[in-house]
N, C-alpha and C positions, 0 to 999 in steps of 0.2 A: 825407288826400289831400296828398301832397307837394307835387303840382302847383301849388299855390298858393306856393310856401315856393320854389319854381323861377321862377315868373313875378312873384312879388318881387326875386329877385334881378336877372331880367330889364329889370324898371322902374328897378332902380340906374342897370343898364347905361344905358337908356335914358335916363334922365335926365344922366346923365354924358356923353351924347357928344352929346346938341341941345344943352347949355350952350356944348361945346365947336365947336359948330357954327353956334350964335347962332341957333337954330331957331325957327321963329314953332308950329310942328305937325309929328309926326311923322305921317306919310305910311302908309307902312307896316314891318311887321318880319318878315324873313323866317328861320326859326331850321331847323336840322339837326338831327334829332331819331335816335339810332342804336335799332337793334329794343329793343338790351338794355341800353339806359339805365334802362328800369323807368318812364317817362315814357308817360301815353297822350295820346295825339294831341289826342281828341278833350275830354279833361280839360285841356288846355292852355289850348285854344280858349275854354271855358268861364270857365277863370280869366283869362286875359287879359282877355276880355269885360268880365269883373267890374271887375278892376283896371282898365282904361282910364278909368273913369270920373271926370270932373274933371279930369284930367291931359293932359298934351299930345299924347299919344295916344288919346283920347278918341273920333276917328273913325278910329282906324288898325284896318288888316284884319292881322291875323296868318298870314301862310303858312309851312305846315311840310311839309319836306323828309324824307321817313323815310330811314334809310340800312341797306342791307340788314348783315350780320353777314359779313365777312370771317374766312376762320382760314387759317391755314399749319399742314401737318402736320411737326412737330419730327422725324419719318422717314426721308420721302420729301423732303421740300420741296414739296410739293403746294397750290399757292393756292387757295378755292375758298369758293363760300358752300354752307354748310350749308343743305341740304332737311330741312322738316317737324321743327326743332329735334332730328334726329340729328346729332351731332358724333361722326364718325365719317369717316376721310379717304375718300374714296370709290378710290383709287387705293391702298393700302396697309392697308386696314383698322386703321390705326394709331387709337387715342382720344388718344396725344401731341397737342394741337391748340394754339397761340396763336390768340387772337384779335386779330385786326390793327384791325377797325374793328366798332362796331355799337354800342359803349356810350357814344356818342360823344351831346354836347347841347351845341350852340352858336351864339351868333348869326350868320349867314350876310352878311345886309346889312339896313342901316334906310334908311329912304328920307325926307330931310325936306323939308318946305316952309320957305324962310329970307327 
């Protein structure tokens, strides 16, 4: 389960920006989680859970933001999110696809008490 190995590096973060904020408790943390990060949601929540414990996040709720799967077809130029995991441009039947957003995993905002 990576997730753990994610929300370790998370508590770096975390711990790196209440020092820099002179933080008595973090509050909450609110993270951006993209479809095709490979990240599950609810495996997050679990791990955070765990990890909070003892640490200054200890009563902080974790909210995550899913981001749907953006592609541009490299054809047409066609922006669009993919239905039912066909990447297929829906306008040109082109499978040319970039993906612009979705693999995306990042902290959004933390919220502290100082």
């Amino acid at each position: 389960m990576h997730e753990l190995s994610i929300v370790s590096g998370l508590f770096d973060i975390l711990e790196e920006k209440a020092r820099e904020h002179r933080a008595k408790k973090i509050v909450s943390v609110t993270i951006k989680v993209g479809k095709l990060s490979g990240a599950v949601p609810d495996l997050l929540v679990s791990a955070f859970d765990t990890y909070k414990e003892g640490t200054l996040a200890a009563e902080a709720r974790l909210e995550i933001i899913s981001l749907p799967v953006k592609t541009k077809c490299g054809h047409c130029g066609r922006e669009f999110e993919p239905e039912h995991h066909l990447f297929v441009c829906p306008g040109c039947a082109s499978q040319d696809l970039k993906i612009l957003e979705g693999m995306d995993l990042f902290v959004e905002k933390i919220e502290f008490e100082v």
